[in-house]
N, C-alpha and C positions, 0 to 999 in steps of 0.2 A: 608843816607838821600837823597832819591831819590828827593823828591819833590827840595830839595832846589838845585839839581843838572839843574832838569827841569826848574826853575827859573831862574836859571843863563843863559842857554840856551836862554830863552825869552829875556833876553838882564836884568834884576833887577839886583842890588849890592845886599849883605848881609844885608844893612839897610832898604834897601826897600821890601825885604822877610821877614823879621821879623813879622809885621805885618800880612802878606800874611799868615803865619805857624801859627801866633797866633788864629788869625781866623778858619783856616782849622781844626786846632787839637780842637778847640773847636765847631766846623759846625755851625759856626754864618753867614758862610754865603749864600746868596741864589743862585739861578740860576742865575739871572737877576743885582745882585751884582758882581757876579765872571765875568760875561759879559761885566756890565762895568769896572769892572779892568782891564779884555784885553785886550778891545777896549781903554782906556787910553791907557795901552802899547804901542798899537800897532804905537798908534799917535805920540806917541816920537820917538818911533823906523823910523816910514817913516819921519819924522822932519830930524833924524839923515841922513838918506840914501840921504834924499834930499841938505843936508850939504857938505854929500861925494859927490855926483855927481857935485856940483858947483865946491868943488876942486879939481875934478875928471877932467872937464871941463879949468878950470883955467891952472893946470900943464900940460893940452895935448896941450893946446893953447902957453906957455912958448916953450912947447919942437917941435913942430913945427916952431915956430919963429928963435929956436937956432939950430935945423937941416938946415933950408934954407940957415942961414945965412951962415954957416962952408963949 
């Protein structure tokens, strides 16, 4: 199952390709449909990255503070 391999890649669980494969194997969906599915993706994924960078930001700010002090 290629497709669901590439799904998982995009960053989707098993639950949320369900859906995704139900569609596909039956071509219900359009162009303009499958676009905004992932353009939604995309939005949670930068959501997520934006998440990592805060506490990407936070533990470089800790680990600076406890390098000066030592």
């Amino acid at each position: 199952m290629e497709q669901v391999r590439q799904a998982q890649n995009l960053g989707f669980s098993l639950k949320g390709i369900k859906p995704l494969l139900k569609a596909y194997g039956s071509a219900t969906l359009t162009a303009e449909q499958t676009v905004y599915f992932l353009e939604q993706r995309l939005a949670v994924i930068r959501t997520k990255q934006d998440k990592l960078r805060q506490i990407e930001a936070f533990i470089c700010t800790k680990l600076d503070r406890y390098r000066k002090s030592s």
